[in-house]
N, C-alpha and C positions, 0 to 999 in steps of 0.2 A: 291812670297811675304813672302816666309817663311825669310828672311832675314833681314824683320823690326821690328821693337821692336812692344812685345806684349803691350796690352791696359795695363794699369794702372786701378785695381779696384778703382771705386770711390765708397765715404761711403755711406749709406745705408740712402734714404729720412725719415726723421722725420716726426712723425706727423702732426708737422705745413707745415713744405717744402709742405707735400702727398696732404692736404685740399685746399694748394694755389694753386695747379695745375688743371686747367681746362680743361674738356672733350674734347677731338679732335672729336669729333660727338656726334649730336646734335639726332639723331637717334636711344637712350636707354631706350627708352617707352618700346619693347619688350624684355628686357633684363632685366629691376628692376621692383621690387615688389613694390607697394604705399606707405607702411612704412619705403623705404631703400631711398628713395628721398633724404632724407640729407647727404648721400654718395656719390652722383652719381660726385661730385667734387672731388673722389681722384682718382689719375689715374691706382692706388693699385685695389679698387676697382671695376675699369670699365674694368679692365686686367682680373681679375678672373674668371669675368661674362663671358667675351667673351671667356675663358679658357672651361668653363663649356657648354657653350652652341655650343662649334666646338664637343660637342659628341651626339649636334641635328643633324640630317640631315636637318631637314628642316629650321633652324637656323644657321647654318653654313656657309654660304656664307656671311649673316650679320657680324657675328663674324669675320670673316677673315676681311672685310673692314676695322671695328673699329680697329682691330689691327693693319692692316695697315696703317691707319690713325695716331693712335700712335707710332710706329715705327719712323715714318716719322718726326712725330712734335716733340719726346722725343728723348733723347739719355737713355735710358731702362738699363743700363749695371748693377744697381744693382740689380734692379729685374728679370734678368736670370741666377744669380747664383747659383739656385739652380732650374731653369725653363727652360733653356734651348733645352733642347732633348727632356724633354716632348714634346713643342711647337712643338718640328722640327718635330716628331711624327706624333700630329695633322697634319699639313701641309701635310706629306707624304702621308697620308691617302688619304687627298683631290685630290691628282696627282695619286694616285695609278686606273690602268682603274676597269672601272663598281664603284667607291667608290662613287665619284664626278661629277657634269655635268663638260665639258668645260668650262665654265666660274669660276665654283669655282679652278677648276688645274690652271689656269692661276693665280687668286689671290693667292690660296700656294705656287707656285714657286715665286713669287714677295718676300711674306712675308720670304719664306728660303733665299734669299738676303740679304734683310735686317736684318735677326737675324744676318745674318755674319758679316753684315757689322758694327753692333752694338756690336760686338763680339771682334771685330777687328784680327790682326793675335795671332798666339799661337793654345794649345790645341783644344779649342773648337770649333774654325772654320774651324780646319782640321777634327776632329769628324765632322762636319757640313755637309763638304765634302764627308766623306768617306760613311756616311749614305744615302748619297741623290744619289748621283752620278749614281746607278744601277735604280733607280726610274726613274731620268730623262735620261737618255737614252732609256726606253722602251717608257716613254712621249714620245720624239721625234720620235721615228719609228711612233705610235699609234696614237698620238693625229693631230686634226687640226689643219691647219695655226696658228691660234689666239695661241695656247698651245701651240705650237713646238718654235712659237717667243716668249714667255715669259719663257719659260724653256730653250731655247737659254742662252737669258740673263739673268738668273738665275747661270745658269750653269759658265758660263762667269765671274760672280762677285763671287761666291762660291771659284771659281778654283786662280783667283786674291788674295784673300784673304785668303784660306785656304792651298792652295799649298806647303809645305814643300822643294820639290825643282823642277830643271826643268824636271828631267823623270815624276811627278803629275801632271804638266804641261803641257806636250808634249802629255799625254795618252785626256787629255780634248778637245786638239787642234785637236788630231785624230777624233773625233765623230764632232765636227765642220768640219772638211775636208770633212769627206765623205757624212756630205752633201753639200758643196759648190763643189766638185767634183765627184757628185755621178755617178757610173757605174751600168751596168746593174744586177750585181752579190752583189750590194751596199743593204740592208735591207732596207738602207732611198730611199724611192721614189725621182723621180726629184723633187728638190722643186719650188714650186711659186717664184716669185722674191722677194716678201716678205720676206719671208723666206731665201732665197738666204743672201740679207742685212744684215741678221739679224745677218745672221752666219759669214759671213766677218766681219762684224763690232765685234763681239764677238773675234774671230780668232785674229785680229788685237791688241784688249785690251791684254792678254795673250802675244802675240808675242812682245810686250814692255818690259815683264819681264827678256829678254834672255839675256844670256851675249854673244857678236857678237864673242869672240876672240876660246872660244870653239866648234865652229859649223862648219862641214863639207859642204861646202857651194857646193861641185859639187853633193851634195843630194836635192841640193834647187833650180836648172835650170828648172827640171820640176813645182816643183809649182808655181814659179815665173809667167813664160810659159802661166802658167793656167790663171795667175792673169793679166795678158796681154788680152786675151781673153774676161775676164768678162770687161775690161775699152771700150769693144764695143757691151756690151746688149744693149738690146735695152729699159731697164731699167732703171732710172734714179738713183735710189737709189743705185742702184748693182753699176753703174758705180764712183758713189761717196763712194759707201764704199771700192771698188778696189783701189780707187788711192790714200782712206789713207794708205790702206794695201802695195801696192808697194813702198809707201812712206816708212812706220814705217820696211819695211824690207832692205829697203837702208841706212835705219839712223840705225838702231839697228844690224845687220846684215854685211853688205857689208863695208862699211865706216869702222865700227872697225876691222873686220876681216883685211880690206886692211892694214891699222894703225900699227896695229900689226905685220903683216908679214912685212911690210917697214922697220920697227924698227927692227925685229929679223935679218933682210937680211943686215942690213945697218952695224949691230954689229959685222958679221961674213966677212970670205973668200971667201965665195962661189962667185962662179959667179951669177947673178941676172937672175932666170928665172921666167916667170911668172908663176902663179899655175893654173892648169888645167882650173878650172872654170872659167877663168881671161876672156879668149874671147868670150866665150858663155854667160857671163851675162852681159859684155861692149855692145856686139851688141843687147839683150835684155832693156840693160839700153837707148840705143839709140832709140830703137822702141818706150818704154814708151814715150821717150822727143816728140817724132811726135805725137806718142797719147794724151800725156797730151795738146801738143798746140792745137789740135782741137777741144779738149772739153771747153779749156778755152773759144774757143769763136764760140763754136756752136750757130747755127740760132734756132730759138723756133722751126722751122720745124710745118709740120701741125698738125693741132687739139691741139698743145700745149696750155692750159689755165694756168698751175703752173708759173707763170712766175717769181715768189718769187723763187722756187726751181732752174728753170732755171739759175735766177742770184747768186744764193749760187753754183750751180756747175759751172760757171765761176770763181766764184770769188775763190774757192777751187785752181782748176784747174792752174788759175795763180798761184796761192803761192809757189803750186806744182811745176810749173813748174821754179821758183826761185828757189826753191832751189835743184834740179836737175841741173840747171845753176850756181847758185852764193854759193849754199849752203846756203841759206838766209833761217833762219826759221821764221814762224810769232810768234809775242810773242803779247801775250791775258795780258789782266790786269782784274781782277775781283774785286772788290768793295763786301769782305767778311760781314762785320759789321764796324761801328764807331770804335769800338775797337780792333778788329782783325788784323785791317790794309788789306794790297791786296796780292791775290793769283793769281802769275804772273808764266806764263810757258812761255819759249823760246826755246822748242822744238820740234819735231811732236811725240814723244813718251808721255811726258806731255799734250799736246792738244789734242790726242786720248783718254789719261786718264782722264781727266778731262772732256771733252763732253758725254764719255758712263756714268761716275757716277754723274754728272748733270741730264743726261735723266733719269737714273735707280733712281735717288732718288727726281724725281721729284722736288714739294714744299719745300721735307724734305731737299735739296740741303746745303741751307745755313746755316738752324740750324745744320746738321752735320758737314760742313765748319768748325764752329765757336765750336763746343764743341766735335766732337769726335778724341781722339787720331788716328785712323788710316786714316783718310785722313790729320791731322797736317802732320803725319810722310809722308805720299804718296807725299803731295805735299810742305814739309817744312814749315811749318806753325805753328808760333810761337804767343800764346794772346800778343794781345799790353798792355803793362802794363806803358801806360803813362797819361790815366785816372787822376792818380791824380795829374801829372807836371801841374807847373805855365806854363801860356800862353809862359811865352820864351822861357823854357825848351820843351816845347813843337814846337818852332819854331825848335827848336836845334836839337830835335830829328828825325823831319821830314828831313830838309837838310841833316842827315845824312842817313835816308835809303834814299832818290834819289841819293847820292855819290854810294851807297851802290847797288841799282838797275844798276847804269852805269857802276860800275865797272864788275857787273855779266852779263851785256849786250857786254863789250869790251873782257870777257874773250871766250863768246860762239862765238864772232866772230874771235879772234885767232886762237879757237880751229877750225875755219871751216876752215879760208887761210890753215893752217898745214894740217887738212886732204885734203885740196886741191892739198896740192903739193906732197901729193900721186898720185895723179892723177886718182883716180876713177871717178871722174866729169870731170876732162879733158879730157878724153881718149872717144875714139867714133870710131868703126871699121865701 
């Protein structure tokens, strides 16, 4: 992430702005005194309180809510400009073992997220990074399921966001690996499947970041390999976070590496030989395709009652399996705000991004959608600023992003015939 533009400080809320903004919790009876009542509507205010009372222990885990709470419902960026680290501080406390129960490391590692994610890239959310990082790795050795999956995706959104470049990257993805392949010389226990998910899906968000045409791809048969394996736990979740992950390493990965050397071969004398890895992951990509058709339309089998989950991992599983076939990606439409306009992806590297920071930001999803610079920039996202066009201007402007959508919808499916006629999808040993 280090390659998107840092946030833009916005200016600093007034007093009037501070008064009109209302408490995200309703829960501050133990936090204000009887005389401070006519404060408890500035969100300056209700930030301090909970500042002061994460150096209660037995206060603390409130504190963390409320903040979370704000987090979520505010875009906060001028008020960490000089709060920042303290904050992240506090939190580390809370994750640090013997400081905190369980459930409070689970709310601090949520809330070091979100400082970053409100942070956006630049400086302070690689500080964010480099501070946290040693903490939540002994979390995950130490902690329970509940802690080791919320320090996961902590870890996950820290490293998205604060990463400077891919070896920052790559060392995050390592500590997610050895638990999704952990061995017996591994510090991380086998994990729960829980946990298993938690960290594919983590893994996967990161592995979007890569650029395909620099990677040694006869280093990636083995984990591939691996990620073959997990599309037949006996897990449901595992199996659907494997088959984004096999996915996001064919579209980011495989596809452009192919691309690239087509191009480089196509320009030169040489005679045309295939690269090492060429047969060993065609005939891995072929396994996948058997795998993914069986999931698409696996039976409930016994004792199944999820039957919602059931039909998401078919319906996954087809899409998967298009575009393994057609190179067809599914493209999402999201209805941001009235005046945002829609956050549309046509990719499976955009659809993985966009579902892990929908989940990690909960409620806060939208209000960050709509005002914070680092998911504008992540997913292109521009305010609509047609608010104050006449009704026709306004007809005008609409027919012209649908021209505008169609034309960005005929160019990703150019782009798929061309890398098809590399023949990565055509080819099957």
């Amino acid at each position: 992430m280090g390659r998107r533009k840092q946030n833009k400080n916005t200016t600093d809320l007034d007093s009037s702005d501070a008064d009109s903004i209302t408490s995200t919790s309703t829960g501050l009876s133990d936090l204000t005194l009887a005389h401070e009542t006519e404060n408890v509507n500035s969100l300056d205010f209700v930030i301090e309180k909970c500042l002061e009372s994460l150096d209660n222990k037995s206060m603390r885990s409130k504190a963390l809510k409320e903040l979370l709470d704000a987090f979520e419902g505010h875009i906060l960026l001028p008020y960490l400009e000089n709060r920042c680290i303290t904050l992240l501080d506090q939190y580390i406390t809370s994750i640090k073992k013997g400081k905190g129960s369980p459930a409070e490391a689970c709310l601090a590692s949520r809330a070091i997220g979100l400082l970053a994610i409100t942070v956006g890239t630049g400086s302070k959310s690689h500080e964010i990074m480099e501070h946290s990082l040693p903490h939540l790795e002994r979390a995950i050795v130490s902690g329970n399921d509940a802690v080791k999956i919320s320090v996961i995706d902590c870890l996950a959104i820290i490293t998205f966001v604060g990463a400077n470049n891919w070896d920052e990257t790559e060392e995050s993805m390592k500590v997610m690996w050895e638990i999704i392949h952990s061995k017996s010389s591994s510090k991380v226990k086998k994990p729960s499947p829980a946990v298993l998910a938690a960290a594919v899906s983590a893994w996967s968000l990161l592995l979007t970041t890569i650029g395909g045409c620099r990677i040694d791809l006869d280093s990636w048969v083995e984990p591939i390999s691996y990620l073959c394996t997990l599309l037949e736990n006996d897990d449901r979740a595992v199996r659907v976070a494997a088959g984004e992950a096999v996915t996001i390493v064919f579209e980011t990965l495989i596809g452009n590496k192919l691309s690239y050397e087509m191009t480089d071969l196509g320009n030169s004398d040489r005679e045309h030989t295939d690269p090492k890895w060429f047969k060993p992951l065609m005939s891995l990509k072929a396994k996948i395709k058997n795998q993914v058709v069986e999931l698409s339309m696996e039976a409930g089998g016994k004792g199944t009652a999820d039957k919602k989950n059931l039909n998401n991992q078919r319906d996954l599983f087809q899409k998967i399996y298009k575009y393994f076939v057609d190179e067809e990606c599914p493209e999402t439409v999201t209805k941001v705000s009235k005046g945002q306009g829609m956050l549309i992806t046509s990719s499976w590297t955009k659809l993985v991004q966009l579902n892990f920071l929908k989940r990690f930001l909960a409620s806060g999803f939208l209000k960050h959608a709509q005002e914070n610079e680092l998911l504008h920039d992540v997913f292109d996202l521009t305010p609509d600023k047609t608010d104050s066009l006449s009704a026709k201007d306004k007809r005008v402007n609409r027919t012209s992003e649908d021209k505008g959508r169609t034309q960005e919808r005929n160019k990703y499916r150019q782009l798929a015939q061309q890398r098809k006629r590399g023949h990565i999808f055509a080819q099957d040993d």
